[in-house]
N, C-alpha and C positions, 0 to 999 in steps of 0.2 A: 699772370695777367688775366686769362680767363677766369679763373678763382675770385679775383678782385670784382670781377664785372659780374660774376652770379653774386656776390656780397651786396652789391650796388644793388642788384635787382632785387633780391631781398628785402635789402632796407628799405626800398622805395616802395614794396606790395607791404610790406607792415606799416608805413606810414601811412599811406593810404586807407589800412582799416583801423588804425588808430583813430589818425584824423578826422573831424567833421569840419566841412566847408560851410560857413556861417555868410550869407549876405546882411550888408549893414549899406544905412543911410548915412552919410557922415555931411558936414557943411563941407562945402569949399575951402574956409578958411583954414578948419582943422585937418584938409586933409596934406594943405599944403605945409601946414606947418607938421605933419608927422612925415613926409616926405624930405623935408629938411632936416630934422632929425636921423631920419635913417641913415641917408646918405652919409652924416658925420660918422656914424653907429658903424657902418657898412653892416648892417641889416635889412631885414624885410618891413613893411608892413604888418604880415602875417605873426611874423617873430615878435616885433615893438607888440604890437594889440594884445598878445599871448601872454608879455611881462606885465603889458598896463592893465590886464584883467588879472590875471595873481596877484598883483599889489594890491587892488582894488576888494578884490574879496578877501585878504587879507585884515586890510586896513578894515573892512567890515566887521569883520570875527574878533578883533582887536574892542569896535565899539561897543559890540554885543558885551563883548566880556565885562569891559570897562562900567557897562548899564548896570549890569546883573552885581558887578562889584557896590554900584553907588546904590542898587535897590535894598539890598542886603544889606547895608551900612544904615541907609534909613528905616530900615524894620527894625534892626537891633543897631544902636548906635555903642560904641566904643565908652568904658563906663569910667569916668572918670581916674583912677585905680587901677587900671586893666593891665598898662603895660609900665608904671612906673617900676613897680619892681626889677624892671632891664635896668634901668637908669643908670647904676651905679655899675652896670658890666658893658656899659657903651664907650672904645675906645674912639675917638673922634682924628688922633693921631696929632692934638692943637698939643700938646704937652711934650 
């Protein structure tokens, strides 16, 4: 049982220097609707905001990529011939 509670204290002094506590302005409306949320979640605030910013930078690093995909397509465009030679090794699985 003591073993357990020096574990506890532990964890909780490395959280602590992991963590940084960020202040944010948020509306009213949005705060009650991620409190509704939560509650369904049986989460925190802290926790929802930590997933909705991973998705978020996420979904960013996704668009970048997807740019850098469509800029490089427009510098060198796909040459008419380029990829027919696959053609005839494309199973579709319609057969």
């Amino acid at each position: 049982m003591v073993m357990c509670y020096f574990i506890a204290i532990i964890i909780n002094i490395l959280w602590v220097l992991i963590m940084k506590t960020v202040q944010m302005t948020l509306d009213d409306d949005l705060v009650k609707a991620v409190d509704e949320v939560i509650k369904q979640q049986k989460t925190t605030r802290s926790e929802f905001t930590r997933k909705a910013l991973r998705n978020a930078l996420k979904q960013f690093r996704e668009e970048q990529l997807e740019k850098a995909h469509r800029i490089g397509y427009e510098k060198k465009p796909v040459a008419p011939e380029e990829f027919s030679i696959w053609e005839d090794e494309q199973q579709w699985g319609d057969t």
